[in-house]
C-alpha positions in Angstrom: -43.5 49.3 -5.4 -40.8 47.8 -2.8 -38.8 46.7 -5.8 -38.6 49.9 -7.5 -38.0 51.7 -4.2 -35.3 49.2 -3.4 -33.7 49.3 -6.9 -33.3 53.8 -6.5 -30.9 52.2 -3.2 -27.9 51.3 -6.4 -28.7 54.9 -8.1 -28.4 57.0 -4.8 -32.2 57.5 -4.5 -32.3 57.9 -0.5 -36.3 57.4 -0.6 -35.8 53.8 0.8 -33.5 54.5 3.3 -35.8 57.3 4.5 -38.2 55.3 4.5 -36.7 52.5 6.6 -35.2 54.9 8.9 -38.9 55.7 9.7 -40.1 52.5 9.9 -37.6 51.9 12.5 -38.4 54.8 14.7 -42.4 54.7 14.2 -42.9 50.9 14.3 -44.5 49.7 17.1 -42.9 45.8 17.0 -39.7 44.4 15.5 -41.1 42.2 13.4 -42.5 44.9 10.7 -39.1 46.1 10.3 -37.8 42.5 10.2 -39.9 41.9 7.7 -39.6 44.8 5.5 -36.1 44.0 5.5 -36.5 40.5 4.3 -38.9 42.1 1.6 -36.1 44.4 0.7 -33.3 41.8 0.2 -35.3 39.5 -1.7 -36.8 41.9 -3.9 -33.5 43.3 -4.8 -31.9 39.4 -5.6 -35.1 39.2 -8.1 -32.9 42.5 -9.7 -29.3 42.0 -9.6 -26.5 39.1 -9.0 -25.1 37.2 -6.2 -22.2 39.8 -5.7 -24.3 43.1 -5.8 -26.5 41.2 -3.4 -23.9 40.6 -0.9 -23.0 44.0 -1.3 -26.4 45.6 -0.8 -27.1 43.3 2.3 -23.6 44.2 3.9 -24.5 48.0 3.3 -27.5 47.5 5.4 -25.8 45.9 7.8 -23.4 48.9 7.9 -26.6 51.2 8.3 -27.8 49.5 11.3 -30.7 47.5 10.5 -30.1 43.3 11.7 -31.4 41.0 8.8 -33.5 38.3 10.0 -32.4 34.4 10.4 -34.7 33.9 7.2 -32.8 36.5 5.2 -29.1 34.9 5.6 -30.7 31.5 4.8 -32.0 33.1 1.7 -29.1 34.8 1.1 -26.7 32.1 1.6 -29.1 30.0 -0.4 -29.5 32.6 -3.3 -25.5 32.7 -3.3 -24.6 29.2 -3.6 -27.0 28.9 -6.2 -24.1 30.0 -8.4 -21.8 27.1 -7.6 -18.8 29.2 -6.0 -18.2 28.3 -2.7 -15.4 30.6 -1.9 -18.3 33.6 -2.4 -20.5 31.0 0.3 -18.3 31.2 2.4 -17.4 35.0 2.0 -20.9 35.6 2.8 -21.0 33.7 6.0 -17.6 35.3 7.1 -19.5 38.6 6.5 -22.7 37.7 8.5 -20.3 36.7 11.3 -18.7 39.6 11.2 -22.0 41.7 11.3 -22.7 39.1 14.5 -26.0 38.2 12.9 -28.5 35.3 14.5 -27.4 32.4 12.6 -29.6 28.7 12.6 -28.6 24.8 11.6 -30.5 25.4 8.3 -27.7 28.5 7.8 -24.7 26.2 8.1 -26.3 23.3 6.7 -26.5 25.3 3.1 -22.5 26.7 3.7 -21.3 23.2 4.4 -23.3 21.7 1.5 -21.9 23.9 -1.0 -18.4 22.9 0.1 -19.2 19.3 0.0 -20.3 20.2 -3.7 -17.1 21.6 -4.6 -14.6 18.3 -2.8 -13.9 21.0 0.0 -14.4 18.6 2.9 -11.7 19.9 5.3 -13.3 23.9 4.9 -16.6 22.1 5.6 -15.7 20.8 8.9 -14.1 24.3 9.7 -17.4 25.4 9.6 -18.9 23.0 11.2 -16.6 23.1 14.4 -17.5 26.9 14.5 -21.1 26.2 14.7 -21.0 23.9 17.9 -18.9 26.8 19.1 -21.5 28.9 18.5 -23.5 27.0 20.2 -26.0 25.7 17.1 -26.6 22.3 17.5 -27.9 20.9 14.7 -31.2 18.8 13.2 -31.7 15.0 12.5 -31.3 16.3 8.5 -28.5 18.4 9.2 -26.4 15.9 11.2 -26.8 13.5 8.7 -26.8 15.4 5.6 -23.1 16.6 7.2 -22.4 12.7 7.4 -23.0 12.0 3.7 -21.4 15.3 2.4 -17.8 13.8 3.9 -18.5 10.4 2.8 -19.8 12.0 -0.7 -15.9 14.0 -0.5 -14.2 10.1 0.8 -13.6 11.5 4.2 -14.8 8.5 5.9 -12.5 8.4 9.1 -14.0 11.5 9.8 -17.7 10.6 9.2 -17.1 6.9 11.1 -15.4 9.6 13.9 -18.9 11.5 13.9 -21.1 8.1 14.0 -18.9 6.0 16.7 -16.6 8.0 18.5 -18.5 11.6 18.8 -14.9 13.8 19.3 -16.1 17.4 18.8 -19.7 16.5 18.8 -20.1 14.4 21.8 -22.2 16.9 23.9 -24.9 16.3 20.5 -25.0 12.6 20.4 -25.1 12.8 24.9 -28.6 14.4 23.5 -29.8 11.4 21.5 -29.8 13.3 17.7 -31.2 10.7 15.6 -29.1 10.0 12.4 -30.7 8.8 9.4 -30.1 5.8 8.1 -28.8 7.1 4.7 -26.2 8.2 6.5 -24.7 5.2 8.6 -25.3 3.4 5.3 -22.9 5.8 3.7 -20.2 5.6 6.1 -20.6 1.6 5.7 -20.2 1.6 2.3 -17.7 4.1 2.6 -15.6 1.9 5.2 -15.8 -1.3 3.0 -14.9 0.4 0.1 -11.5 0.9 2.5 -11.3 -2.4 3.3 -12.2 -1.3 7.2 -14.5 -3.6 8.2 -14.4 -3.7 12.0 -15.3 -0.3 11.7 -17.6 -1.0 9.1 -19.3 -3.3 11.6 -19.3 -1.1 14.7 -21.2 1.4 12.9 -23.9 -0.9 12.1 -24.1 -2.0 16.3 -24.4 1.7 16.7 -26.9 2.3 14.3 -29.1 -0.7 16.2 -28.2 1.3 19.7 -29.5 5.4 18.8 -33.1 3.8 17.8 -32.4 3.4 13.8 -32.8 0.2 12.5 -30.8 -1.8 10.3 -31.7 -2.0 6.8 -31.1 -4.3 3.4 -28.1 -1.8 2.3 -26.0 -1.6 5.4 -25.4 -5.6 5.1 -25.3 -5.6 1.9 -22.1 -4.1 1.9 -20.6 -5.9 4.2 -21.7 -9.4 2.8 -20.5 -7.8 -0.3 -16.8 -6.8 1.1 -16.3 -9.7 3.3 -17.5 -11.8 -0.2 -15.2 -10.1 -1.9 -11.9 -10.8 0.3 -13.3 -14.9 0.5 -14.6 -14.9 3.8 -17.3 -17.0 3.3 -18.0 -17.1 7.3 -18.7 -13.4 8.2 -20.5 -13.0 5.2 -22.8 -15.9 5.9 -23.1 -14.2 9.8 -24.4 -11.0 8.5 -27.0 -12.6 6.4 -28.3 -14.7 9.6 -28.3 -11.5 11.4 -29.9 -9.4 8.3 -32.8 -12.1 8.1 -33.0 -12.2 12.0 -33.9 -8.9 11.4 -37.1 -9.5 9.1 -34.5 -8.4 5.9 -35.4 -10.8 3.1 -32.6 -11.9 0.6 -32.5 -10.6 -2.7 -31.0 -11.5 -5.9 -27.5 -9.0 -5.0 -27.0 -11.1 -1.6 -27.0 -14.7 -3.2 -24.8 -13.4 -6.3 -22.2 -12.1 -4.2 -22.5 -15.1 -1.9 -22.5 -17.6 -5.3 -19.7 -15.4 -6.5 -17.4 -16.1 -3.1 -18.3 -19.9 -3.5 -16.7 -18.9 -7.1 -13.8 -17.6 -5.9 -13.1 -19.9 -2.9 -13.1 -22.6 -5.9 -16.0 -24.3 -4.1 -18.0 -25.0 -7.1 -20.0 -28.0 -6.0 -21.7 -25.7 -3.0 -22.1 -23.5 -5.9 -25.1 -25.6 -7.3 -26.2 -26.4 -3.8 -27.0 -22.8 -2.8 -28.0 -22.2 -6.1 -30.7 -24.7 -6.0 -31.4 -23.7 -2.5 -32.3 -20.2 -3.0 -33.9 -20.6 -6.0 -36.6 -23.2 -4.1 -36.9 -20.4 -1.7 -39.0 -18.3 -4.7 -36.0 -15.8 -5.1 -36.2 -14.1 -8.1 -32.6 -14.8 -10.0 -31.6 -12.1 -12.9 -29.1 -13.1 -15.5 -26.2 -12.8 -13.7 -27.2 -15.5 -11.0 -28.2 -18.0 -14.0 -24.9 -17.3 -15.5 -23.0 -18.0 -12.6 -25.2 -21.6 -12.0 -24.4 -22.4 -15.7 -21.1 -21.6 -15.1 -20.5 -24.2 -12.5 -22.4 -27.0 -14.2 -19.9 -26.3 -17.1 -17.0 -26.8 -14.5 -18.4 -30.0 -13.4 -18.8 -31.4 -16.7 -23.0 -30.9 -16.3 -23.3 -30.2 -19.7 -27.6 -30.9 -20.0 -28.0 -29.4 -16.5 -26.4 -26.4 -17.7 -28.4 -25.8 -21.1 -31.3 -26.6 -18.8 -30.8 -23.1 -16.7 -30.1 -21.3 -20.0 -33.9 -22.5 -21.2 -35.4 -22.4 -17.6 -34.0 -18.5 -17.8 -35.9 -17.9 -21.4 -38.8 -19.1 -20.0 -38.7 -16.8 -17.0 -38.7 -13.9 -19.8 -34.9 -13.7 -19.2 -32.8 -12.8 -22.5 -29.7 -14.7 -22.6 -26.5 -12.4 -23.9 -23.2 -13.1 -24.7 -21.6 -14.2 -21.2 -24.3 -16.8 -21.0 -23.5 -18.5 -24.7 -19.7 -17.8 -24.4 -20.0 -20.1 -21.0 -21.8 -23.0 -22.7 -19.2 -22.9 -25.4 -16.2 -23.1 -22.9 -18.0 -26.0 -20.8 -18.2 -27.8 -24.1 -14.3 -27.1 -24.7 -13.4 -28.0 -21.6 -15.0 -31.6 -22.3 -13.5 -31.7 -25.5 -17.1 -31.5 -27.5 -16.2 -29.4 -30.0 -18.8 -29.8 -32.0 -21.3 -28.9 -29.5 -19.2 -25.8 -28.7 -19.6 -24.7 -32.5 -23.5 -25.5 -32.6 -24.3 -23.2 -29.1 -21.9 -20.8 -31.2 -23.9 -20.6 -34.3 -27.2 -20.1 -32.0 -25.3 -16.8 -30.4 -25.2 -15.9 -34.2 -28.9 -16.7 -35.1 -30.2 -15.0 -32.1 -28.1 -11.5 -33.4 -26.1 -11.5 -30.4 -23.2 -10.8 -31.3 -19.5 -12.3 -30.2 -16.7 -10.5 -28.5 -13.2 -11.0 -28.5 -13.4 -13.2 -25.4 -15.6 -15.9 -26.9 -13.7 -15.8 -30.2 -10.5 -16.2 -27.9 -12.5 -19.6 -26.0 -13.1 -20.9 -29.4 -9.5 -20.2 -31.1 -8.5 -21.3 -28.0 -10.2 -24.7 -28.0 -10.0 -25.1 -31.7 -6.4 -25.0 -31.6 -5.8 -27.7 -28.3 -8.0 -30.1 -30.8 -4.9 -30.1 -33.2 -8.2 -27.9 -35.5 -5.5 -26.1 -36.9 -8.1 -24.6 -40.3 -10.7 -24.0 -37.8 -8.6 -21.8 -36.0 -7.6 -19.7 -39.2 -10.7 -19.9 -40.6 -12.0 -18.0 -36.6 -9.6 -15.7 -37.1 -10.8 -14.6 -40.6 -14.6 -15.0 -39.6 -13.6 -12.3 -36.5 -12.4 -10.0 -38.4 -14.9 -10.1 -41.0 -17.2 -9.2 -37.9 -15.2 -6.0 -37.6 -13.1 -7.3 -34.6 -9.4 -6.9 -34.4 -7.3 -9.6 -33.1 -5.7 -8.8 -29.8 -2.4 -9.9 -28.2 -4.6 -12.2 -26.1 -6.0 -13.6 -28.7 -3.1 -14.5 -30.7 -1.3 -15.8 -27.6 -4.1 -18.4 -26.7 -3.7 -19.5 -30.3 -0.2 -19.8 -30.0 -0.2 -21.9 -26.5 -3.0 -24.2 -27.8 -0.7 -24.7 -31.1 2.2 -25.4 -28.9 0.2 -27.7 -26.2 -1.4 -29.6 -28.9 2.0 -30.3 -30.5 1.7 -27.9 -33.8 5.2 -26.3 -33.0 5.3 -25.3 -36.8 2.1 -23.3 -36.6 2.5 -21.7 -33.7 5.7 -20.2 -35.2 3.8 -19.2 -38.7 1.4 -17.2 -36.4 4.1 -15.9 -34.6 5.8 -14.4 -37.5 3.1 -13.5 -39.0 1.8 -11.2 -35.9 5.3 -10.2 -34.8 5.7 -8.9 -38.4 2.3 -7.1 -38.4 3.1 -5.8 -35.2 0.3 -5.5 -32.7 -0.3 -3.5 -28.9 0.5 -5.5 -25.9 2.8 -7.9 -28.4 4.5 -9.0 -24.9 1.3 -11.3 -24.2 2.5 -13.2 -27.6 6.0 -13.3 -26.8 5.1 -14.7 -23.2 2.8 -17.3 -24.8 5.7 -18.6 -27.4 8.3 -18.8 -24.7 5.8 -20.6 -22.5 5.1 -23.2 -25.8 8.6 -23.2 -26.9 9.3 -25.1 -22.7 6.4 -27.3 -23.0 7.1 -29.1 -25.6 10.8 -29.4 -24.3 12.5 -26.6 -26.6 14.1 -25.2 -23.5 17.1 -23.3 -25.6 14.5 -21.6 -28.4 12.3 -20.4 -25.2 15.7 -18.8 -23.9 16.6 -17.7 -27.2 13.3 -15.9 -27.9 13.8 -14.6 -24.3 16.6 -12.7 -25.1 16.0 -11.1 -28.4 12.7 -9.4 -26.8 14.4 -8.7 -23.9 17.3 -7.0 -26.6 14.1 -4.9 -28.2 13.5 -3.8 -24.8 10.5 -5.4 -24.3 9.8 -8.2 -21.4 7.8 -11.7 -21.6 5.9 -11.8 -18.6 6.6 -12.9 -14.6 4.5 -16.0 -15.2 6.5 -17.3 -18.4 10.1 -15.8 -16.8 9.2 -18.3 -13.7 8.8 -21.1 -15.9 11.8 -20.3 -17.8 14.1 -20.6 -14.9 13.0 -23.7 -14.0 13.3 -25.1 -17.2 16.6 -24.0 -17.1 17.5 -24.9 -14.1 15.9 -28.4 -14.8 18.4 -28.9 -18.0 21.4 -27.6 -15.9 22.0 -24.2 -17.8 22.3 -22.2 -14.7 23.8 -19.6 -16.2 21.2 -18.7 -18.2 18.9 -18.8 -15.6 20.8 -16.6 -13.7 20.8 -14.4 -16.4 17.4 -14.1 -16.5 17.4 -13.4 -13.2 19.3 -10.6 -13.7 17.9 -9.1 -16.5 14.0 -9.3 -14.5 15.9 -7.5 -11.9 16.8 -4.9 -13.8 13.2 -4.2 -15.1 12.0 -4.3 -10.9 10.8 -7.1 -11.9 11.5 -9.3 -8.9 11.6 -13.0 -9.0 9.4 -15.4 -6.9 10.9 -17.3 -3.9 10.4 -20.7 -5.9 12.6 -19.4 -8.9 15.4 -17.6 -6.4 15.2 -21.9 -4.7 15.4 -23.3 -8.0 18.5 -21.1 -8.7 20.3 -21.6 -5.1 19.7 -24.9 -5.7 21.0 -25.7 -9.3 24.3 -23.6 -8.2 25.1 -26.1 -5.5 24.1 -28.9 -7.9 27.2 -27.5 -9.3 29.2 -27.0 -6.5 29.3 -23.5 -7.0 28.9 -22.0 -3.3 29.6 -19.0 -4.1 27.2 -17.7 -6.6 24.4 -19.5 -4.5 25.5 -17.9 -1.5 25.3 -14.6 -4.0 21.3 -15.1 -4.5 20.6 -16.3 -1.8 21.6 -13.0 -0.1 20.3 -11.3 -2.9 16.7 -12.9 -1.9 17.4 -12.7 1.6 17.7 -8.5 0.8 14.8 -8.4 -0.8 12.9 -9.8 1.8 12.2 -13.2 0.6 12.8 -16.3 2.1 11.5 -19.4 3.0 12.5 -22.9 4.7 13.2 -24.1 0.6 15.7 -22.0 0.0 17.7 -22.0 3.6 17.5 -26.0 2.8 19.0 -25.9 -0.2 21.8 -24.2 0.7 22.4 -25.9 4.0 22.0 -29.3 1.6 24.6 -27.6 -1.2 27.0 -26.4 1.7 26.8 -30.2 3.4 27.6 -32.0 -0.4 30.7 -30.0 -0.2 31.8 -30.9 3.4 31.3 -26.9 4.5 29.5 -27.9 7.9 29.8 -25.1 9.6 28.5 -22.8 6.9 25.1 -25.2 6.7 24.8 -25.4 10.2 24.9 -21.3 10.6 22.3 -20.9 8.0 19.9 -23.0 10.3 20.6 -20.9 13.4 19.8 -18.1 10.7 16.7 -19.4 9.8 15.3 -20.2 13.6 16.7 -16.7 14.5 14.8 -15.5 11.6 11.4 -17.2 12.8 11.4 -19.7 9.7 10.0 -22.9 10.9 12.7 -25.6 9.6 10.5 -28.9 8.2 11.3 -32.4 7.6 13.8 -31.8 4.8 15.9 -29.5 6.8 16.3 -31.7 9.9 16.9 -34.4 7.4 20.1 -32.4 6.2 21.2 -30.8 9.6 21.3 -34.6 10.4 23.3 -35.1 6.9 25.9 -32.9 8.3 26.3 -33.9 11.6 27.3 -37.5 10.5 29.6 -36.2 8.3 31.1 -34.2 10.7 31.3 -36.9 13.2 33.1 -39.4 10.1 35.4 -36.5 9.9 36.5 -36.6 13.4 37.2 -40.0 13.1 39.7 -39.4 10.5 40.9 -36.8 13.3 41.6 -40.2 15.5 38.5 -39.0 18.3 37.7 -42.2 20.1 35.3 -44.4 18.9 32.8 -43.8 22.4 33.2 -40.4 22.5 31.9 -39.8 18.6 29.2 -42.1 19.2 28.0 -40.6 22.2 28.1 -37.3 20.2 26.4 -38.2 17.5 23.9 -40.2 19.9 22.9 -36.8 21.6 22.6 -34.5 18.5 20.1 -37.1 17.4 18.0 -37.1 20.7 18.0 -33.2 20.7 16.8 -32.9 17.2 13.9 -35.4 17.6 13.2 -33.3 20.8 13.0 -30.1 18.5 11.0 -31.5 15.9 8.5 -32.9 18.5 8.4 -29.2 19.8 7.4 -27.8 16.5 5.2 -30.8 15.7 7.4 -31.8 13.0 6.9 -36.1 12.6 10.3 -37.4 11.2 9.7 -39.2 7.7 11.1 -42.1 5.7 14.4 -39.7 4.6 14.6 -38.4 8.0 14.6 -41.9 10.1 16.9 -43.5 6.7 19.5 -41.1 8.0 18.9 -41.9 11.3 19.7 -45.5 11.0 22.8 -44.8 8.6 24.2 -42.5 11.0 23.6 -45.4 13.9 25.2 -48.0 11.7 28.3 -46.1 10.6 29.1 -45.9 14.6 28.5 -49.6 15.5 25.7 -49.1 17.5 23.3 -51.9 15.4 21.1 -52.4 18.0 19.7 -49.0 18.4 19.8 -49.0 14.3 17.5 -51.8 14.4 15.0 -50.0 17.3 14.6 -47.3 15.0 13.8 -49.3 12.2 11.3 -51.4 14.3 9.9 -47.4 15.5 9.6 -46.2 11.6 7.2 -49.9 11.4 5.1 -49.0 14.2 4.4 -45.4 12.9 3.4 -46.8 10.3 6.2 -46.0 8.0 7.0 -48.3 5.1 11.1 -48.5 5.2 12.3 -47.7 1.1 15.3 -49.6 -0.7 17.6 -46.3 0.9 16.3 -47.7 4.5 17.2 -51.3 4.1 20.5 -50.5 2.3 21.7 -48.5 5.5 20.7 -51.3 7.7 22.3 -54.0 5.2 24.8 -52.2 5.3 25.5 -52.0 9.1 25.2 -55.7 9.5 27.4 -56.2 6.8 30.3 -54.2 8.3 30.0 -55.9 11.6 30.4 -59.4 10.3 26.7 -60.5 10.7 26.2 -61.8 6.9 22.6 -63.9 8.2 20.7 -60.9 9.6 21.7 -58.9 5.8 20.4 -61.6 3.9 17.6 -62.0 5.6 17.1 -58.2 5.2 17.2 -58.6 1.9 14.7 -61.2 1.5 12.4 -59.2 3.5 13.3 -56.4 1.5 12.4 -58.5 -1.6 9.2 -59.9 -0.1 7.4 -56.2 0.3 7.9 -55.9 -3.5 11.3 -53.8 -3.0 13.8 -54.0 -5.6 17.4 -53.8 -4.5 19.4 -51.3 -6.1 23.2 -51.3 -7.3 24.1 -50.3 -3.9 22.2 -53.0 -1.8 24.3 -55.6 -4.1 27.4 -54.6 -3.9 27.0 -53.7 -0.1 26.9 -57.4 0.4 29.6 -58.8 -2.4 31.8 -56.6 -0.6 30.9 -58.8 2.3 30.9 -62.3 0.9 34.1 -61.3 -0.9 35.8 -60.3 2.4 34.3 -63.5 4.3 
């Protein structure tokens, strides 16, 4: 009756509205209108859509008669049943307007639906203007608010609501409970980011408003802080979960075992392993693969097929990560025919190889100097329907090339660069990086430019090495052209290959183009004591003190800690400098008391940055002593480099020869040399003809 009565409202009938109108002046409480009203709007949303709806509940609204709480909950809920938020949201901006009762419940279904449809900032709109409304809202509704911006990545805003309180301090004053889904959220939410601190202040909160801690709150941040390698604040968290009556599962230990991985720390790998796995843990396949995996590492071979069986019997099925790791520990012992007969199991038990393992077994085959085992793996792979990739023919390639097959290498090269492939860079990179180990420095150049001419680019990896090789055979040109050409690519060299550059340059004696990249580096925001040493040492070999001694006030001013090396040449240039002022005719006192000082100051500043001069450093030392005739304090520092427990090399005793030589005092030479001779030191050319100088003046 109601719904037919209700329907004649959208063809003009006035019958209903009569009858309301009635109802209104005859009833005796509120509530029967009320809830003839709700009955009204609900019947009619069994009738017609969300939008006529709205429309029919505003007309009443317009009429006079005040829908109930319950009917804008149903309302708003029958709306965002559609999945439009912007109608949501009309539909509360209507019920405001009307000033109609609204509850929690009303904005927890407006905010959800704009949570639903990424519209986190409109959400929080909403949510200001209830607690300035005065609505404060439930446990479920607080929280449920919490997940809905973590759900949208808003997780400033949801650690804000959990932590700091901002608009919604006068609710947490009054104790509202959150759930624990929700700090979890924002936890994950915050590691996710990277914000840890946070991360962990929203856990002590969680501990402080009555909701205990669970598994999933720590297990993100063991996870995070596993994932970054610090191995000590995720070992803190589990104390503090298992302090809590939290038992370990199989997720904590992999993700500790995994940072153990990383950290390179594989012998605490099989500690912990064996550790946790007394404890009655159960351990899924991941867990056994990373045990194996470290057993393979350490050479363990028969420990590690023992976890692969002791897995089997605990109903485990091994798959292809666990048989591809028994056939690289194999490799990696040189066992290839173990390798091939774990291989053939993976086949007999239908599990069926990827590329990886193919590329582990290639890869292998090919350092053995297997050369038609490797073919005759590339043919089996793609009769298994797999395709080659770049990565696999590069491994080929750089086993070829490390196991000194040169020629093969350069058949499959051809072969594949002719074919052409995706991602043919990672082959290119792998030739040039086989062409310089075997020594072919100008064909790894060579091939170098003629991809770099098709517009393609070997890697940053193989460009390094290149330099260096270069730079090693003294074709700094070419490295500098490949400098260059990575620059114009943005692809920006390393601080070790902008060194190796500077440094080849001064090997040259060309200052200028050092000078060049070294500001060039220096732009780019790279620097390190290497590089400043190098050109201080190239600017000293061509007498250009003042320029080497600049870039070490540079460097300090620059808050680059100098080392050893670069003491050792600021030294270099001070003697230098002091010889030169000799030629200048400075007194003989007066340029050993200078050079007497620098030395006393530098071993000051060295002391200060806990820098220990070494064998170089005190060699120079002693030279620099000798050269201005002051042998006994030559000799102290000799005696000093003993008692430090320095050994004195061949350079050492040549300087010292050398001083007693040029003061007349052959006996205390020779018997330098015999000393010299008795530590198992063999003179050079220098220490000899240091003293036939001598015995030819004498």
């Amino acid at each position: 009756m109601l719904v037919s009565l209700f329907c004649e409202i959208d063809s003009g009938g006035p019958e209903i509205l009569t009858l309301l109108d009635h109802l209104r002046k005859t009833c005796v409480t509120f509530y029967v209108l009320s809830f003839a009203v709700n009955c009204l709007i609900k019947a009619y949303a069994a009738c017609h859509n969300a939008q006529a709806t709205l429309e029919k509940f505003c007309h009443l609204c317009r009429l006079g008669f005040v829908p109930t709480v319950w009917a804008c909950n149903f309302l708003l809920k029958f709306v965002s049943q559609t999945g439009e938020s912007d109608m949501v949201v009309t539909t509360y901006d209507q019920m405001k307007c009307f000033q109609l009762t609204l509850d929690a419940h009303s904005f927890n279904i407006v905010t959800r639906s704009l949570f639903q449809a990424k519209k986190a900032d409109k959400a929080f709109q909403v949510w200001v203007g209830m607690i300035e409304m005065g609505v404060k809202p439930d446990a479920h509704g607080y929280s449920s608010f919490i997940i809905g911006l973590c759900d949208c990545g808003k997780y400033d805003i949801a650690y804000n609501m959990v932590s700091r309180y901002t608009v919604l301090q006068e609710i947490t004053q009054e104790r509202v409970p959150i759930e624990a889904m929700a700090y979890n959220m924002v936890i994950d939410g915050l590691c996710k980011e990277m914000k840890l601190e946070e991360a962990e202040k929203v856990l002590e909160n969680m501990t402080k408003h009555g909701s205990a801690p669970d598994r999933y709150g720590y297990r993100y941040l063991i996870r995070s802080y596993c994932k970054m390698g610090n191995l000590e604040k995720a070992w803190h968290h589990v104390e503090a979960m298992v302090s809590h009556g939290i038992e370990i599962n199989c997720h904590i230990v992999g993700y500790l075992l995994q940072c153990l991985r990383k950290l390179g720390m594989t012998s605490e790998i099989i500690v912990y392993f064996q550790k946790f796995r007394d404890l009655g843990l159960h351990f899924d396949g991941l867990l056994y693969n990373i045990g194996m995996d470290a057993y393979c590492k350490l050479g363990n071979m028969n420990e590690a097929v023992q976890l692969l069986n002791e897995m089997m019997a605990e109903g485990l099925a091994p798959d292809k990560i666990h048989y591809t790791c028994l056939i690289n520990g194999y490799f990696l012992k040189g066992e290839t025919e173990n390798a091939w007969q774990v291989f053939e199991q993976m086949l007999k038990a239908n599990i069926k190889p990827d590329v990886i393992t193919y590329n582990i077994l290639t890869s292998g085959y090919s350092r053995s100097d297997l050369v038609t085992k490797v073919w005759d793996l590339l043919e089996h792979m793609m009769d298994q329907g797999l395709e080659p990739n770049s990565l696999t023919y590069g491994v080929v390639i750089a086993g070829f090339c490390r196991g000194g097959n040169l020629s093969e290498a350069e058949v499959l090269f051809n072969i594949v660069e002719e074919k052409g492939i995706d991602n043919i860079e990672v082959m290119y990179s792998s030739m040039v990086c086989g062409y310089l180990c075997l020594g072919w420095t100008d064909h790894a150049y060579m091939l170098f430019l003629g991809v770099a001419k098709q517009g393609d680019m070997v890697d940053q990896f193989s460009c390094f090495k290149l330099i260096s090789g270069l730079c090693r055979d003294g074709k700094v040109e070419g490295a500098s052209i490949v400098c260059s050409m990575m620059l114009e690519k943005n692809v920006v060299p390393d601080v070790i290959s902008y060194s190796k550059l500077i440094s080849a340059y001064c090997q040259t004696g060309d200052m200028c183009s050092a000078r060049l990249w070294f500001n060039d580096m220096v732009e780019r925001g790279l620097s390190d004591v290497i590089a400043y040493t190098e050109l201080m040492n190239g600017y000293c070999k061509v007498g250009r003190s003042k320029e080497a001694c600049d870039l070490f006030e540079q460097m300090i001013n620059f808050g680059i800690k100098p080392d050893v090396v670069a003491y050792t040449v600021l030294l270099d240039v001070h003697l230098k400098e002091t010889l030169y002022r000799q030629w200048q005719g400075i007194a003989k006192d007066t340029r050993s008391l200078i050079l007497r000082a620098k030395h006393k100051t530098w071993l000051s500043n060295m002391k200060d940055n806990k820098i220990e001069p070494d064998v170089a450093y005190y060699t120079e030392l002693i030279d620099g002593q000798c050269k201005a005739a002051y042998l006994d304090e030559a000799r102290e520092l000799f005696d000093e480099m003993l008692a430090k427990g320095l050994a004195p090399d061949v350079y050492t005793y040549t300087a010292l020869i050398n001083g007693y030589c040029s003061q007349g005092d052959t006996a205390k030479a020779e018997d330098l040399l015999q000393e010299m001779m008795d530590k198992g030191l063999k003179p050079d050319v220098l220490t000899f003809s240091v003293l036939n100088k001598r015995t030819m003046r004498d």
